[in-house]
C-alpha positions in Angstrom: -5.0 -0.4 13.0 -8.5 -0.1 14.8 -11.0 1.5 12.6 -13.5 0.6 14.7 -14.9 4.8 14.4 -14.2 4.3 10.8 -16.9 1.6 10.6 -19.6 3.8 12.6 -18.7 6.5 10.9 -19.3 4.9 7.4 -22.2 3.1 8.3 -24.2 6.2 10.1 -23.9 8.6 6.3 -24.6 7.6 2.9 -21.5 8.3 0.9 -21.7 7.8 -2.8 -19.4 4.7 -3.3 -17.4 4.7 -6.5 -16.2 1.7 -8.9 -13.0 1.9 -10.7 -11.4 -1.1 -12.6 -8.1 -2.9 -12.5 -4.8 -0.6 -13.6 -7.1 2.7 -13.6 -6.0 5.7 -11.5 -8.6 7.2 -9.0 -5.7 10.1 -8.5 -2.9 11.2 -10.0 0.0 13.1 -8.3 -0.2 17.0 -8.1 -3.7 16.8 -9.5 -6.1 19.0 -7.4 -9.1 17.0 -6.1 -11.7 17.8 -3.5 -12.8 14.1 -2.3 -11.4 12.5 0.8 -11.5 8.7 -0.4 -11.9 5.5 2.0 -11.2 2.1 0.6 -14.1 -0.3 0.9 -12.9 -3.2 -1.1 -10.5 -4.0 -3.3 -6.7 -3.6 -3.4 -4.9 -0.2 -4.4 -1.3 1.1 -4.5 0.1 4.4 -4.1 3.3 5.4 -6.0 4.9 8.6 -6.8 7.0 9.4 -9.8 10.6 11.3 -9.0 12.2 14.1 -10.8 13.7 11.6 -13.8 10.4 10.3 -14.6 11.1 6.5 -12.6 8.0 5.6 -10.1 8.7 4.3 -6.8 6.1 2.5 -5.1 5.0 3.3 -1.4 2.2 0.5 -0.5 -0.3 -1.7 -1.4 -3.8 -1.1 1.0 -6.2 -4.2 1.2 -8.5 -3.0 4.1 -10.9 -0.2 4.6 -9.0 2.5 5.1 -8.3 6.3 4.4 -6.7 6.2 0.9 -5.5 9.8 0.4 -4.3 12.0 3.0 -6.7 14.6 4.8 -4.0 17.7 5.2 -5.3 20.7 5.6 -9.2 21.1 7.1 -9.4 24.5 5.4 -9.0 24.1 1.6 -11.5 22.5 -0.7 -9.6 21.6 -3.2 -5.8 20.5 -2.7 -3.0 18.4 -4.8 -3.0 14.6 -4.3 -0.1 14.0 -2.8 0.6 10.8 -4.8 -0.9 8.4 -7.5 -3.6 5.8 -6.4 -3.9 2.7 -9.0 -6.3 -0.1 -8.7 -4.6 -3.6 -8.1 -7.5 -5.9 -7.7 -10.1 -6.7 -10.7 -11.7 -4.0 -9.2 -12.0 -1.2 -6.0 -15.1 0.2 -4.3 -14.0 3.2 -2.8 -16.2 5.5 -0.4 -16.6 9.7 -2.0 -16.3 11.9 0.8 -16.1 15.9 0.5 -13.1 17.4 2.1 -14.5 20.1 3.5 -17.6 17.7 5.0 -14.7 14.9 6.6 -13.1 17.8 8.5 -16.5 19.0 9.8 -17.6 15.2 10.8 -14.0 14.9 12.4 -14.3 18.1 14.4 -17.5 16.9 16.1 -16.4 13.3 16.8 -13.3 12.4 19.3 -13.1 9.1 18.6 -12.8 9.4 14.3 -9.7 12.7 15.8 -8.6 9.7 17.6 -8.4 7.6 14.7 -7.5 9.7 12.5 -4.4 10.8 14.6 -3.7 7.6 14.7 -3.8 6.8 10.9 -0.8 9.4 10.2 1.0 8.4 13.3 0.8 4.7 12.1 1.9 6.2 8.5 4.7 8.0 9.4 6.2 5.3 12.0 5.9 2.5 8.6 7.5 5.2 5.9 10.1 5.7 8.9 11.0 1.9 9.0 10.4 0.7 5.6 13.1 3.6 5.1 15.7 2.5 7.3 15.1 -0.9 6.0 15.6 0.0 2.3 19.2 2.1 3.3 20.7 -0.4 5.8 19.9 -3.6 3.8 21.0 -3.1 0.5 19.2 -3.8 -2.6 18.9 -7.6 -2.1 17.9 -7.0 1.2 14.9 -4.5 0.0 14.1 -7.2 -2.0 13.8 -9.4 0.9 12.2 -6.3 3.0 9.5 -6.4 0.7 8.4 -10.1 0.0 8.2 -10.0 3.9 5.8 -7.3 3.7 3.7 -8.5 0.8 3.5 -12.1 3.4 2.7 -10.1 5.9 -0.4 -8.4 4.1 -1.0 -11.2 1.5 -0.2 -14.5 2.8 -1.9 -17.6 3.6 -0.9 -21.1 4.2 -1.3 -23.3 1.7 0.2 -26.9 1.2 3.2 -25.9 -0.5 4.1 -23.4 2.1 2.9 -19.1 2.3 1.3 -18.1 -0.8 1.5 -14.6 -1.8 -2.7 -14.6 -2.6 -1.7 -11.6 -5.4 0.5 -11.5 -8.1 3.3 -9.0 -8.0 5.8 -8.6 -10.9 9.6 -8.1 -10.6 9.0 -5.0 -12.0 6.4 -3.7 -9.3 9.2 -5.1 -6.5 11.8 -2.7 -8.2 10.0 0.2 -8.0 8.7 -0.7 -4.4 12.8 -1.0 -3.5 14.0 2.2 -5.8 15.7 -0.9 -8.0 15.9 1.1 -11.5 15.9 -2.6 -13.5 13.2 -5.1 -12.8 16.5 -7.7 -14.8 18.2 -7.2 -11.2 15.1 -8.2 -9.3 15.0 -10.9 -12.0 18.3 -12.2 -10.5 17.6 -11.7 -6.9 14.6 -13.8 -7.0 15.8 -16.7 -8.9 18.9 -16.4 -6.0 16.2 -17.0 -3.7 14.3 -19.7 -5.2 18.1 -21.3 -5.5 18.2 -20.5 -2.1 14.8 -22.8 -1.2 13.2 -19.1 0.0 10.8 -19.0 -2.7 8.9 -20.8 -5.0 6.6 -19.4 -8.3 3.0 -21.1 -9.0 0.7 -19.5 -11.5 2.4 -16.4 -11.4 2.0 -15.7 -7.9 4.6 -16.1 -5.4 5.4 -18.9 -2.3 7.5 -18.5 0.5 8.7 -22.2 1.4 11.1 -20.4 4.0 10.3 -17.5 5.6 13.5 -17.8 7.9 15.6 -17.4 4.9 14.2 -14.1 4.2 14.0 -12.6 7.3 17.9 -13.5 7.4 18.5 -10.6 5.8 16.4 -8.4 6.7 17.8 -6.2 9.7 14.2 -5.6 11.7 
């Protein structure tokens, strides 16, 4: 997505810019916060935890970008919406006041633009990655998601896409709603049987991406 107004906008204030470490949580589900957060570097994933206590993952985020959602311009203080974990060695994240982002996004069409955008974009890839997790089947989420992590993570490399990030089975289960990382276990040596995928210093490479996106309906 563009975030061309994103840019101007960052680089014309002097947010505070916050440092959290690998595996910490900037936000935790249903706790009340009052910052709007940007990613400046770093990788993060959102998750949210279900009624029995299991997690399910919604995405990684890798580029500067909105990191919690805006909602509301009128309340200071509201519930995160979901958890936000640190992935990388480490984030840098931008500290915005609610209340302040509303104002700056009232007085500038091209960050409403952007911003209407953001959720728009949002919706339309919870809508799809949705229909892809019902209509494939579990083996098929599996494959859903390996496409996604090459689509955000890979680069070419002599042995063919490396995932530039390591993932566990575990963290593929809970992306999928898979209750058992032991039946991701079996799913990826499948494809690795299969000459889809190949493991190297615990991160992951696609020899053949045409064997995933067989079964993945798109």
């Amino acid at each position: 997505m563009e975030n061309r107004a994103l840019k101007e906008y960052l680089n014309t204030h002097s947010f505070p810019v916050i440092v959290k470490k690998r595996k910490k949580y900037l936000t935790y589900e249903g706790l009340q916060d009052c910052y709007v957060y940007i990613l400046k570097k770093g990788i993060i994933k959102t998750s949210v935890i279900s009624r029995d206590g299991r997690e399910f993952n919604l995405q990684y985020i890798n580029n500067l970008e909105i990191v919690s959602l805006v909602k509301d311009e009128y309340s200071h203080f509201i519930d995160a919406p979901f958890n936000i974990r640190i992935e990388s060695e480490y984030a840098e994240l931008y500290q915005i006041e609610r209340t302040q982002f509303w104002n700056d996004i009232n007085q500038n069409i091209e960050l409403q633009n952007y911003v209407k955008d953001y959720y728009r974009i949002l919706l339309m890839h919870s809508m799809k990655k949705m229909q892809q997790m019902l209509t494939n089947g579990k083996f098929g989420a599996v494959c859903t998601q390996i496409f996604e992590l090459y689509d955000q993570f890979g680069i070419s490399s002599k042995d063919g896409i490396l995932i530039d990030f390591v993932v566990t089975n575990e963290e593929i289960a809970h992306f999928c709603g898979i209750t058992s990382a032991s039946s991701v276990n079996r799913m990826m040596q499948q494809l690795k049987d299969m000459g889809a995928i190949k493991m190297k210093d615990r991160k992951m490479i696609i020899k053949n991406l045409e064997i995933i996106k067989e079964h993945i309906i798109f």
